[in-house]
N, C-alpha and C positions, 0 to 999 in steps of 0.2 A: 504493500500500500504506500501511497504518496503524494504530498502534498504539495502543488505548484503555483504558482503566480504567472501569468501571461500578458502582458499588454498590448492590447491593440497598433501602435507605434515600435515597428521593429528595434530604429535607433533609441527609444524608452527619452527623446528629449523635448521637454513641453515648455511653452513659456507661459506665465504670471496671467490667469483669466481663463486659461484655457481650460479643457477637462482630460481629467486621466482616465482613461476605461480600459476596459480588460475582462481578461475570467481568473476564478478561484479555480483548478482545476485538481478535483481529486481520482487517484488512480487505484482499487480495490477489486481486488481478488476471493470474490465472496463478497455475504454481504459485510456490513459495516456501521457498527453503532456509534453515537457521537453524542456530546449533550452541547453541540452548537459550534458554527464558527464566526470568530469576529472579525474583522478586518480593519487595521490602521493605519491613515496616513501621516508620515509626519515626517517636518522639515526643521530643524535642529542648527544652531549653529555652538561649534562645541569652541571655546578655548584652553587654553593651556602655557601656563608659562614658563621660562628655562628655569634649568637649573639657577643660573645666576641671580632671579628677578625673586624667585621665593623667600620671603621672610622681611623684604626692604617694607614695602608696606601694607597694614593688616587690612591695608582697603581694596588689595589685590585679590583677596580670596570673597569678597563679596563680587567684583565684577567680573573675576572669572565664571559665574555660573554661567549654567547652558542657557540659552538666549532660542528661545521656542517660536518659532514662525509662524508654522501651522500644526495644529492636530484635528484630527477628525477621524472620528470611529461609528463601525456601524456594524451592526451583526446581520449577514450573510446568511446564514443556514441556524432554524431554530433545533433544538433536539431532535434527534431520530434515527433513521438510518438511509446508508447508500446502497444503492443494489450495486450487482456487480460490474466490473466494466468503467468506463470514463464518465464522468460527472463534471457538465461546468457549470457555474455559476457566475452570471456577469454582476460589472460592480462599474458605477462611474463617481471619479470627488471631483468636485470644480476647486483649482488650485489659485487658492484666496490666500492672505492674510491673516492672520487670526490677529483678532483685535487686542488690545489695542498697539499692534505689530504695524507698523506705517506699509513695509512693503516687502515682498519676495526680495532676497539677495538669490545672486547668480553659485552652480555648484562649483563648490571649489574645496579641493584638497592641499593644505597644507601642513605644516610641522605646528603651530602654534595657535594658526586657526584654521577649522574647518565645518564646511557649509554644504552639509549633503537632507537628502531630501530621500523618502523608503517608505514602500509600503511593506507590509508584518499581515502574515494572514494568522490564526491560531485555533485549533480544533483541540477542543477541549473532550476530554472522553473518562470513560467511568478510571475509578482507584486504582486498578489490575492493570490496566490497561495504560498504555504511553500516550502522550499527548501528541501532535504534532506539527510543527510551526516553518514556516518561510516568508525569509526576509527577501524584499527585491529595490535594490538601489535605485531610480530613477532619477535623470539630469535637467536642472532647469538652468535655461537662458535668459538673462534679461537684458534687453534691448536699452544703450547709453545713452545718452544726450549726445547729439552731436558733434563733433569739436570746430573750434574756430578754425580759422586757415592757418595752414601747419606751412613751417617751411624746414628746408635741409637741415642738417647742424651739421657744421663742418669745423673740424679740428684741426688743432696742430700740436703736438706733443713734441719739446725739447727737454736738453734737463733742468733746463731753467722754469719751465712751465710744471714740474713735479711737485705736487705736495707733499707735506712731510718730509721734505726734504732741506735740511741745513746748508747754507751760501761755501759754508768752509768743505762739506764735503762732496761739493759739484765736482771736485778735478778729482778724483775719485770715480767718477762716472763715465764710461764712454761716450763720445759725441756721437748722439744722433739726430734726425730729422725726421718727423712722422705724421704725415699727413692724411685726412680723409674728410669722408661725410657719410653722418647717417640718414637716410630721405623724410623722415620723421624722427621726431621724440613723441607724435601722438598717433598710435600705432592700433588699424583695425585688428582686433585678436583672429580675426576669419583668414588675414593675409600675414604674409612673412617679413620679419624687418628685413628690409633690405639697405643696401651700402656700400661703400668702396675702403679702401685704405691703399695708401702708399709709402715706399721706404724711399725716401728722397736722399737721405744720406745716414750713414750707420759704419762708425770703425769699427765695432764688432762686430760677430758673426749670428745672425740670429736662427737658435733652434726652432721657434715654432710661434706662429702666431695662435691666440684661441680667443673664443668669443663664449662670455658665462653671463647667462641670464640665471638673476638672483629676486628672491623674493623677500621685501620689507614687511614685517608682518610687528604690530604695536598691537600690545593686549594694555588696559589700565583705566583710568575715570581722571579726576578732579585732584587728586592726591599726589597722582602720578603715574609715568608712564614706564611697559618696557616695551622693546624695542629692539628686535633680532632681525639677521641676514642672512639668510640659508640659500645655498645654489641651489636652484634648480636643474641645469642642462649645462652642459660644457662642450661646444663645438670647436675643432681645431681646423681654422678656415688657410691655414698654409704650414709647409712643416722644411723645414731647413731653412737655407739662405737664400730668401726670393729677390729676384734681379730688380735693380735700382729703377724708379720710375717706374714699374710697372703696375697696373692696377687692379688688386684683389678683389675680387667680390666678395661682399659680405649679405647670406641669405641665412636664415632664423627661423625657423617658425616655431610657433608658439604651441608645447604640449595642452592636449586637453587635459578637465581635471585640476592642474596642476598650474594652471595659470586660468585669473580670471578680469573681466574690467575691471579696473582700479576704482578700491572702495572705502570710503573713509565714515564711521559713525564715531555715536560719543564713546563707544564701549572698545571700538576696533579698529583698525586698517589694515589694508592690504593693497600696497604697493607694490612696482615693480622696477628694478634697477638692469642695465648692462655693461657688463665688464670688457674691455678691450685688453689681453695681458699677449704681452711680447714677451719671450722668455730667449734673454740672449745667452749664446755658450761658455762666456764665462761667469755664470752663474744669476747676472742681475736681473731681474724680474721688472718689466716697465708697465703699468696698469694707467690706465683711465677711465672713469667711469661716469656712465651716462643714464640719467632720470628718465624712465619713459613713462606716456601713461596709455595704459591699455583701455579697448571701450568697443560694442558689439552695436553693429547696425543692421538693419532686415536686408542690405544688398550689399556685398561690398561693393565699395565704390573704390575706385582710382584716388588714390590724393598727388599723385606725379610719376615721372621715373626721374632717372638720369639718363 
């Protein structure tokens, strides 16, 4: 015997008004007593904070609670039994709010925050007997605000342009020249960053260029904030010693899941950053790093090329 969830929408991705439908699907061999199934939806948003951020302030463990979207439950099947054979049972929840919840956040899995959405079916059955439950993940999308007109960001990295880096130990550093652009810093999550880079001049030898998209994620209130950077993706866009003047491409795209529009409340955010790190062969590590902000529209649209 077994207990399944199906939804109507193979991809299981819905946005904010829409309705979720499906079947309960139970699978019995013989018949099958039961004393009711229930069904729940519910969309959660969970936090969590580092090791380092616990204990600073007692007002972190009140905002960390779970932060409830929606819930909605509704019982499916009242006591009785299944005959033998396949059993479905449809089921539809219109994917609201729960009051007084202002609105659907977009699903997204992170290290510190995350914002998943699931339905829970659960068949409940006599003492002797096992109970039987399934959980089924479902993804919502929500559609940004638009952004203003976006233009290139173009760089140039010398050692003079390095942070964290002290005037006395510049001659210490190998001389180089590094130039590029990213097409955006306001980036449709549907398309891929894209970019150039070039090594206009460099006396050392450089092992490998990479590109690391990193997620900003701040749990806290009024009291105080924390505030962690965790990679997400590490792409290596060139590897040895690329020829002077020539121009690398730089293409990105953004994992599902695991990246979502850039969202900021009183309780949370979730940002996103990219790293540019040049790693030359005698050991020096050159990094710059670029703000972007992520955001989901119903088409993608062109915002330029190169």
């Amino acid at each position: 015997m077994s207990l399944d969830i199906r939804l109507k929408r193979v991809d299981r991705i819905y946005r904010p008004g829409e309705t979720v439908a499906g079947t309960v699907v139970i699978n019995t061999k013989g018949k099958l007593s039961h004393n009711g199934i229930k069904l729940v939806l519910e969309g959660v948003v969970s936090l969590q904070l580092s090791s380092k951020s616990v204990g600073l302030f007692e007002a972190f463990y009140n905002s960390v609670k779970p932060i409830q979207l929606c819930y909605y439950t509704v019982d499916i099947a009242k006591p009785g039994k299944f005959e033998d054979g396949e059993t479905e049972i449809p089921f539809e929840f219109k994917l609201v709010p729960l009051e007084p919840q202002p609105q659907l956040y977009e699903t997204y899995h992170g290290v510190f925050v995350n914002i998943q959405y699931s339905l829970k079916a659960d068949m409940t059955r006599s003492l002797l007997a096992k109970n039987l439950s399934k959980t089924l993940e479902f993804l919502v999308e929500v559609k940004s605000q638009a952004p203003g007109k976006s233009a290139p960001v173009n760089f140039k990295i010398t050692p003079e342009t390095l942070e964290n880096v002290k005037k006395s130990s510049l001659k210490n550093i190998p001389h180089f020249v590094i130039e590029g652009a990213l097409e955006s810093a306001q980036c449709n999550i549907n398309k891929p960053l894209i970019g150039e880079i070039t090594i206009v001049e460099s006396s050392a030898v450089i092992k490998s260029i990479e590109l690391q998209l990193v997620r900003v994620e701040t749990c806290g209130c009024a009291e105080g904030y924390a505030k962690e950077a965790t990679e997400i993706q590490n792409l290596q866009i060139a590897e040895g010693d690329p020829p002077k003047g020539a121009k690398i491409p730089i293409f990105m795209i953004f994992p599902r899941l695991f990246t979502a529009p850039t969202l900021a409340t009183k309780t949370f955010k979730v940002e996103f950053e990219v790293n540019l790190v040049i790693m030359l062969s005698d050991g020096h590590l050159i990094t710059e790093n670029f703000p972007i902000k992520l955001f989901r529209l119903d088409e993608v649209d062109s915002i330029g090329s190169f």
